[in-house]
C-alpha positions as CSV (number, residue, x, y, z in Angstrom):
1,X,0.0,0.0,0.0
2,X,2.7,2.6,0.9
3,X,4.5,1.7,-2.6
4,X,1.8,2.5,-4.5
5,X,0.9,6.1,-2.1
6,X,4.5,7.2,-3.3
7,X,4.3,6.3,-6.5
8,X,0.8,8.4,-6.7
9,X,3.0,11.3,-4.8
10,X,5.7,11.0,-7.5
11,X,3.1,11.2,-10.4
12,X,1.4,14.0,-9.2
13,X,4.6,16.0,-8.4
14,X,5.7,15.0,-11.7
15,X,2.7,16.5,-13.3
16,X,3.0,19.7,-11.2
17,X,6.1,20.4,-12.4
18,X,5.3,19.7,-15.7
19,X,2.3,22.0,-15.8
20,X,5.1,24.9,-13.8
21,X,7.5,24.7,-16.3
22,X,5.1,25.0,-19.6
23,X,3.5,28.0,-18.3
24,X,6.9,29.4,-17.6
25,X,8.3,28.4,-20.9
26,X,5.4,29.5,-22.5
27,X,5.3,33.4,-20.5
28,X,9.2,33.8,-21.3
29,X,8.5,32.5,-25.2
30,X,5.2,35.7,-25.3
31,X,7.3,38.3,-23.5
32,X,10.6,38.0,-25.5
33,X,8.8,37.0,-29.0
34,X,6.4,40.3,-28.7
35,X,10.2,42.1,-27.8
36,X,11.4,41.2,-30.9
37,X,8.0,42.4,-32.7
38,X,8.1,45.4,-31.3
39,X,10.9,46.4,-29.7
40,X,8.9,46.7,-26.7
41,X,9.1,44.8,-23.1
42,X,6.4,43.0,-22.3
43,X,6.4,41.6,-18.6
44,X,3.7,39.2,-17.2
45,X,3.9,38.3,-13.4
46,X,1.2,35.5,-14.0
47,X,0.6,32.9,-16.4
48,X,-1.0,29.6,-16.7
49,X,-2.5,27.4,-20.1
50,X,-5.1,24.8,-19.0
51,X,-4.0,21.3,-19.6
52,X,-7.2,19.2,-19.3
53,X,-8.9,22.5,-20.3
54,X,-8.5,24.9,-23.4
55,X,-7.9,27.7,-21.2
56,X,-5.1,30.5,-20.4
57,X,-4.9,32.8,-17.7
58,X,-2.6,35.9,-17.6
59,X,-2.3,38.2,-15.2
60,X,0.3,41.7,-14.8
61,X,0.3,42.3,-18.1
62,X,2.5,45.4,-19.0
63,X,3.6,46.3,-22.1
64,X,6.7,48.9,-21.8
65,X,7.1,52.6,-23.3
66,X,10.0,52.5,-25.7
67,X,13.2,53.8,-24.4
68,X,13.8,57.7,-24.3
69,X,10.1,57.7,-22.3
70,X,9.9,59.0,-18.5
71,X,6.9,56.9,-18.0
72,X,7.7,53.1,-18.2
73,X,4.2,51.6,-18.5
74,X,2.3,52.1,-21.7
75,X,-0.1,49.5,-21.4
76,X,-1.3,48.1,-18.1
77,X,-3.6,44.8,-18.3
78,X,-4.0,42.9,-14.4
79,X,-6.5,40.1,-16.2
80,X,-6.9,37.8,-19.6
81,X,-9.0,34.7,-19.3
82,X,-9.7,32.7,-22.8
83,X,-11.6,29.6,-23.1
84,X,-11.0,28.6,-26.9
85,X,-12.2,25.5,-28.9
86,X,-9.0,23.9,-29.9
87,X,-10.5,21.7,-32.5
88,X,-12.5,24.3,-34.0
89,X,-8.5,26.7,-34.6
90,X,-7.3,23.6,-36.1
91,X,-10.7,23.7,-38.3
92,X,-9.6,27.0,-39.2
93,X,-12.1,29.3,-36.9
94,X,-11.0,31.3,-34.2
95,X,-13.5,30.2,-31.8
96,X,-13.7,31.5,-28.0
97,X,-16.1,30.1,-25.8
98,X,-15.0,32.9,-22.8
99,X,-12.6,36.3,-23.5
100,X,-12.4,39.1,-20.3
101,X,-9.8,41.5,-21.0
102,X,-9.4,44.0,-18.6
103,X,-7.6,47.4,-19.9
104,X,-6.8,49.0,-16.5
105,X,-4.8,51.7,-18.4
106,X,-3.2,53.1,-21.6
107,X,-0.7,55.5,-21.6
108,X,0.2,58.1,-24.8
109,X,2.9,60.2,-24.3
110,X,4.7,62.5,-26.5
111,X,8.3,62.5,-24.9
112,X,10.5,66.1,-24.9
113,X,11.6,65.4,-28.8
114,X,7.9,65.5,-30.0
115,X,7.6,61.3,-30.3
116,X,4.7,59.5,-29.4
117,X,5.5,56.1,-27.9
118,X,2.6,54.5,-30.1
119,X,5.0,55.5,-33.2
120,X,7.2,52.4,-32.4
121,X,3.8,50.4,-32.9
122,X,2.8,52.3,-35.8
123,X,5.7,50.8,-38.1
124,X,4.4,46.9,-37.0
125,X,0.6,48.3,-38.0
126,X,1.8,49.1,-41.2
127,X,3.9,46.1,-42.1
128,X,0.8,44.0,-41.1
129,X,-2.0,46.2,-42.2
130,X,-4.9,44.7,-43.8
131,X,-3.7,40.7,-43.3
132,X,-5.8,39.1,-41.0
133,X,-4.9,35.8,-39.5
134,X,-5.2,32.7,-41.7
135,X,-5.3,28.9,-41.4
136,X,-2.9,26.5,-43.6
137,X,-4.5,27.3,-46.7
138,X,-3.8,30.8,-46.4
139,X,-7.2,31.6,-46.3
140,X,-8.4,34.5,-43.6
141,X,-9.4,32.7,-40.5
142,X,-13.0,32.9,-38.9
143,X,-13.6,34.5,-35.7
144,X,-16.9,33.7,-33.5
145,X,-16.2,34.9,-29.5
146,X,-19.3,33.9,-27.5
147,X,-18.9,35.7,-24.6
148,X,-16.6,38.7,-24.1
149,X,-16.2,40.5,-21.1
150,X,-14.4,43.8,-21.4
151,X,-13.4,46.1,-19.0
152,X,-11.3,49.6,-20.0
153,X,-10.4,51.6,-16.6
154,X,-9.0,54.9,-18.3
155,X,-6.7,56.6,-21.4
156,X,-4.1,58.7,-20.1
157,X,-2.4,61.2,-22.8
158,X,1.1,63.1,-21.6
159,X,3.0,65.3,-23.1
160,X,6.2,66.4,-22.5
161,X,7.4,68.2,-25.5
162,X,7.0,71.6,-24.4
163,X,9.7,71.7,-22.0
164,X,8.7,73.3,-18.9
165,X,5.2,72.5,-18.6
166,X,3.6,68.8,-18.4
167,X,0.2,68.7,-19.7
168,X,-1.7,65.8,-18.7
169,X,-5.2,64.8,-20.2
170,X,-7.2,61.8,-18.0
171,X,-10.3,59.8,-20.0
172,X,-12.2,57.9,-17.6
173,X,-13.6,55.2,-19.5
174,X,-15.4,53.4,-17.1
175,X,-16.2,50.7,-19.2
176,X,-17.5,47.2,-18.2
177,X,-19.4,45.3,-20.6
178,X,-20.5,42.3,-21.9
């Protein structure tokens, strides 16, 4: 009986570690792979992909200003939760069951040379502009979310460029919607 208690032990431990290491490989492979995107750092202080379930879970998302910014959080997002149907992405259709974002802040900032941080985006838009994602055939994917919760908190515009003076603008979105 006490054999087969530790081998249970060493199975689950097993699995445990399993399950810690693919959500940290997978969090390190996001926040380097959107770096070299977009020349931005992306940090996330929580992560985890379902493995009996087609779910992920991040939370402490920030995406980073660019570098000659004061400010060093341009985007700040504390929760994602998706439940997708895998066999409907390998079908070719994005389909989520579940999606709540919440947008606790966005930062635009014009730094003292007269550059917005969203510029270093704007050059990723435009290499990407108007191609949607597509399955193997190279055929535009399908999208169907079924529920979406979304949450924005508030738009923050700063600007630094005229050197004495900071001039700060606050939109309270206040959004929470399904």
């Amino acid at each position: 009986m006490d054999r087969y208690v530790t081998v249970a032990v060493v199975i689950i431990a097993m699995l445990v570690a399993v399950s810690v290491v693919k959500d940290i490989t997978i969090r390190t492979a996001i926040e380097k792979g959107t770096e070299m995107v977009t020349g931005l750092r992306l940090t996330i202080s929580g992560f985890n992909a379902g493995i009996l379930r087609s779910t992920v879970k991040i939370r402490g998302l920030k995406l980073h200003n660019p570098k000659g910014f004061k400010d060093p959080v341009m985007v700040d997002i504390p929760e994602i939760y998706v439940d997708y149907d895998l066999p409907a992405i390998f079908g070719g259709t994005i389909h989520l069951r579940e999606a709540r974002i919440n947008l606790a802040e966005f930062l635009v900032v014009k730094n003292k040379d007269g550059r917005l941080n969203l510029d270093s985006l704007k050059a990723i838009t435009a290499q990407k502009q108007g191609k949607p994602a597509q399955d193997k055939s190279g055929k535009p994917m399908k999208m169907r979310i079924d529920l979406l919760k979304l949450k924005i908190g508030k738009v923050v515009y700063k600007d630094y460029s005229s050197g004495e003076a900071l001039f700060v603008r606050e939109f309270n979105i206040g959004m929470d919607d399904t």
